[in-house]
N, C-alpha and C positions, 0 to 999 in steps of 0.2 A: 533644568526646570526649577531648580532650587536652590538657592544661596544659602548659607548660615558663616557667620561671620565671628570672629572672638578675638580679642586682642589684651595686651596691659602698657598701660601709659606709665617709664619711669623716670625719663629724661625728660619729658614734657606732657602739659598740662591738656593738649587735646589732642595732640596726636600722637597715635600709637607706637610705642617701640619695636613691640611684638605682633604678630597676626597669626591668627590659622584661620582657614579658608576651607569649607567645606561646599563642594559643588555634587550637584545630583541633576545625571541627563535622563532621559526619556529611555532613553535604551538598558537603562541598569546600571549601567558603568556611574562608578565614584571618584571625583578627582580630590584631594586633600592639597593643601600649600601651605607652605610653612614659611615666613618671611622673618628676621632678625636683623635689625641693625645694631645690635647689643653685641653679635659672635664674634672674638677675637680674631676670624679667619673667613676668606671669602669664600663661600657658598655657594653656586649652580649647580644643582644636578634634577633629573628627572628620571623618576625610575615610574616602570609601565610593567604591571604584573598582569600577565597573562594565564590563562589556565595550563598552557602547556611549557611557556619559558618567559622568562623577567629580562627584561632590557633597561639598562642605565646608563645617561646619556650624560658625560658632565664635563662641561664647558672649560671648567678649569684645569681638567688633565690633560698629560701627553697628548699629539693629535694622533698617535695610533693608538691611544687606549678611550680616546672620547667615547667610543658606545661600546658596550660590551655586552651580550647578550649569556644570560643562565641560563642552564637548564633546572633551575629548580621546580618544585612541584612541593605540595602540602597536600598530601594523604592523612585522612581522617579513621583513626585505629582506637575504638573501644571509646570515643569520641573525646582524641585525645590527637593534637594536631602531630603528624610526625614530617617535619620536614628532610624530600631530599634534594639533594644538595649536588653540585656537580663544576665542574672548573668553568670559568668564563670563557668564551669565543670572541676574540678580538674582529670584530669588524674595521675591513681596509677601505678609510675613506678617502678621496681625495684630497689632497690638501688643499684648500684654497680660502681667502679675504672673504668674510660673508658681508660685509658692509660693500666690499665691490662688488659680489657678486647680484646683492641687494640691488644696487646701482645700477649694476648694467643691465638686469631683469626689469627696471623701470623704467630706463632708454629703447630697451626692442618693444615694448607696449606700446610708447608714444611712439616711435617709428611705424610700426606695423595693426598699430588699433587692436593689438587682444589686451584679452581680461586679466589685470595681474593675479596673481596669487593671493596677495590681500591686499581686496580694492575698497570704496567705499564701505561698501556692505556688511564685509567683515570687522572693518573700523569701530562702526556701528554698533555693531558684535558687543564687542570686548568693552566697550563705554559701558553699553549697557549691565554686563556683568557685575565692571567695577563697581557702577552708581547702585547696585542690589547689594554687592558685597559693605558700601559704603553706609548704606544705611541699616543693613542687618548688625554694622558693627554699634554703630550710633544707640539703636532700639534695643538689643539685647536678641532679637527675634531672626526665627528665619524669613527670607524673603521667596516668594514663589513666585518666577517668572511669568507661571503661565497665566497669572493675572493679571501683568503688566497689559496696557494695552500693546496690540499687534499691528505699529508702524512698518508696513512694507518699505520705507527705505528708500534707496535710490531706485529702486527695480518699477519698471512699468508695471503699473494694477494692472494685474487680470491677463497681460500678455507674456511671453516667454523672453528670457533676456536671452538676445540674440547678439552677436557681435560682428564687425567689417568680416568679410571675404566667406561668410558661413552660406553655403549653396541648402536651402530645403526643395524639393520635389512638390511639385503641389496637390499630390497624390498623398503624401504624407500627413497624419495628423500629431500636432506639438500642442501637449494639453500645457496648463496656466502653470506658472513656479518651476520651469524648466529653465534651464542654464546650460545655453551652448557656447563653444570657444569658438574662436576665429578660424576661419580656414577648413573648418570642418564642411562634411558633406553628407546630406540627409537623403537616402536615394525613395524610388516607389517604393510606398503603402506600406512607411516604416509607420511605428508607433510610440511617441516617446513620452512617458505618462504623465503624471504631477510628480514635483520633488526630484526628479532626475538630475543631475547635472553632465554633461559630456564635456571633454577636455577640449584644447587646441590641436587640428591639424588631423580629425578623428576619418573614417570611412566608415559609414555603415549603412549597409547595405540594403537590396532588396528584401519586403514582407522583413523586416526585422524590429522587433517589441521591446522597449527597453522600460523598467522601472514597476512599481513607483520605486524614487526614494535610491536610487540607482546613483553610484559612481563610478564615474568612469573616464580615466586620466586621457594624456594625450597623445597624440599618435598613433589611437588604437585602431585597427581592422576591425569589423565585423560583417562576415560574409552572409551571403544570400538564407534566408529562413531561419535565421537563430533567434531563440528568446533569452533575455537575459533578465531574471525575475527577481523581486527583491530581496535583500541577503545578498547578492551577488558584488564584488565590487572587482573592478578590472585595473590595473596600473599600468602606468606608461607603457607604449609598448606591446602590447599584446595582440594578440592573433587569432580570432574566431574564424575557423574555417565552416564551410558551408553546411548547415544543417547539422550541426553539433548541438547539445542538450546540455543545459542546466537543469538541478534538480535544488528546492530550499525546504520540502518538507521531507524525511525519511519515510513515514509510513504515509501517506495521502490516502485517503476516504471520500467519495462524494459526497455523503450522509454527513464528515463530520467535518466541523472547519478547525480546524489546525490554523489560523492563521500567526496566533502567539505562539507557536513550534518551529517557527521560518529556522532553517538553520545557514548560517553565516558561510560563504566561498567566496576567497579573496585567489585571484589569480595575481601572482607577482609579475615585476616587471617583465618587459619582453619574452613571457613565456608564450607558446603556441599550441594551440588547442585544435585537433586535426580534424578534418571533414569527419560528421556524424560519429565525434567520441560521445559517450557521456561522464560527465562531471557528478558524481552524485556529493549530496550536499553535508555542509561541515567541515571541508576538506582546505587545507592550500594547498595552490599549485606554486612552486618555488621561481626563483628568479631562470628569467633565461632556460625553462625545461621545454620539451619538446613532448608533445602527446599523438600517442601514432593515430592515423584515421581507424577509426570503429573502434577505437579501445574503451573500454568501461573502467573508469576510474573508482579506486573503493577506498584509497588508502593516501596519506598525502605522499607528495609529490617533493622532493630534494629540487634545489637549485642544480640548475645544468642537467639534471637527469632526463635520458629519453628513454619511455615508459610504452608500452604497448601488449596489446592480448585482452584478455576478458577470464579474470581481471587482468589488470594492468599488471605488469610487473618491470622490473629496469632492465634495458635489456643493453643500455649503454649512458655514456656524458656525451654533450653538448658543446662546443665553444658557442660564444655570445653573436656570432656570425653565421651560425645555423648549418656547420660543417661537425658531422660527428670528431671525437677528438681518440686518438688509439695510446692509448697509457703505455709508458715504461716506466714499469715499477710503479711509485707514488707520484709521478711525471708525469705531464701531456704538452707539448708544442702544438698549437693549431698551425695545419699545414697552409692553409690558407691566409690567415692574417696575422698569424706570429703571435698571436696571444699564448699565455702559462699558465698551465695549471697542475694544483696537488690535488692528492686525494687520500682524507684519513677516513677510516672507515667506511660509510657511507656517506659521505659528505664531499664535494668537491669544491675549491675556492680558488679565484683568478690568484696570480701570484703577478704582484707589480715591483715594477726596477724602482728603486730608490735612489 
């Protein structure tokens, strides 16, 4: 919503050497950027501080140290910040060419008619950032987007952007500023609000309510009578089994509107959420976990963990093929598809051949 902009010119007369960049969205979050072409040394990195752990993403390291996730946290003692502090967790990416990868995600679009990842719109986007960032640096002043006038873009006024192969029910209602992917399928007297967007290649289902203001990645399930309310976001992959429950305010009122109280549920990738669990809200659910039918979630949820009872509690892991996995020692071999895993403490992670 807000740009401010600062820079110093010492190698030349109008354009900047140095930059900071301060951005302000709607939802609270601050993004800060720091740009130098002054630093004896090349620089990429991204760090994302979260309330509960920091993740730093930097380009120019090893590719098994590119992201590394803290557990750090800043506790507030006699109002007097005490950070703690804990060893980093090496996230195992794949290795692969992003510039191919780039590539070849813009040749299956034109083959196949879906929405890239960033298509016009998004283009759009970041122009528009920069030309705020460019003149807040120019004026001294910050720039407030929200007065920019509001060019809808390449997207049809008023209609939902819809893509080749995406089936809707005509039962169905798709209110305005919705964003659906290719391939997807919209079944009876779903509801998909304003501000939504659903991914490529989705199911969802009968009586099923999505948004506002909703994401939700691709290839996701969502079975017969679920709602998924705002605060919720789904990633690739996941699984809403039938008449399961999301929950985004903790104490609910009908007298009061709590709607600035929404609390935030991010289901990670390919995890599965079992007929008529509930989700109560605030929580992650980890990559690849399993949630048993009628379980009452209260607490979050570990990757690969399968969780079940009221409350939930772990009662096992997971392999990514949806076969429980039976540990020797800090060891698991999925018997089924041959996938590894370790496990330290409460934490489980794939182990891959090099």
């Amino acid at each position: 919503e807000t740009v401010l902009a600062t820079g110093g010119n010492y190698l030349h007369r109008r354009i900047a050497d140095v930059t900071t960049t301060h951005l302000e969205f709607p939802s609270g979050i601050r993004a800060h950027i720091f740009v130098s072409w002054l630093h004896p040394f090349k620089e990429q990195k991204l760090v994302v501080v979260g309330d509960r752990k920091m993740a730093v993403f930097d380009d120019t390291g090893p590719w098994n140290e590119k992201l590394l996730l803290y557990a750090h946290r800043i506790r507030w003692e006699n109002n007097i910040p005490v950070p703690d502090k804990a060893e980093p967790e090496y996230c195992d990416i794949p290795e692969a060419e992003p510039l191919r990868m780039e590539c070849e995600h813009f040749l299956e679009c034109v083959e196949n008619g879906n929405r890239p990842r960033t298509d016009g719109n998004e283009g759009l986007r970041v122009l528009k950032v920069l030309n705020a960032s460019q003149q807040s640096l120019n004026e001294g002043t910050a720039r407030n987007l929200r007065d920019e006038p509001q060019d809808r873009g390449l997207e049809d006024h008023g209609l939902p952007m819809q893509h080749p192969g995406v089936f809707i029910h005509e039962s169905a209602v798709i209110d305005e500023d919705v964003l659906i992917g290719g391939g997807t399928k919209i079944w009876h007297f779903c509801h998909i609000i304003n501000g939504s967007k659903i991914g490529q290649n989705c199911n969802i289902g009968q009586n099923v309510m999505v948004g506002p203001d909703v994401t939700i990645g691709n290839k996701v399930k969502i079975q017969n009578n679920v709602s998924v309310y705002a605060g919720v976001s789904l990633e690739d992959g996941v699984f809403c089994g039938p008449s399961m429950v999301f929950t985004n305010v903790y104490n609910p009122r009908s007298y009061i509107s709590r709607k600035d109280e929404i609390m935030d549920t991010l289901v990670k990738e390919g995890a599965t959420l079992g007929a008529n669990c509930t989700i109560v809200c605030g929580l992650t659910i980890g990559r690849f976990a399993l949630v048993g039918a009628g379980a009452v979630v209260r607490e979050e949820v570990p990757d690969f963990a399968l969780v079940a009872g009221n409350p939930a509690e772990i009662k096992g892991w997971m392999c990514k093929c949806g076969i429980r996995l039976d540990f020797d020692g800090d060891d698991a071999v999925c018997g089924a598809c041959g996938l590894k895993y370790r496990k330290k403490g409460t934490s489980v992670y794939e182990i891959r051949d090099r």
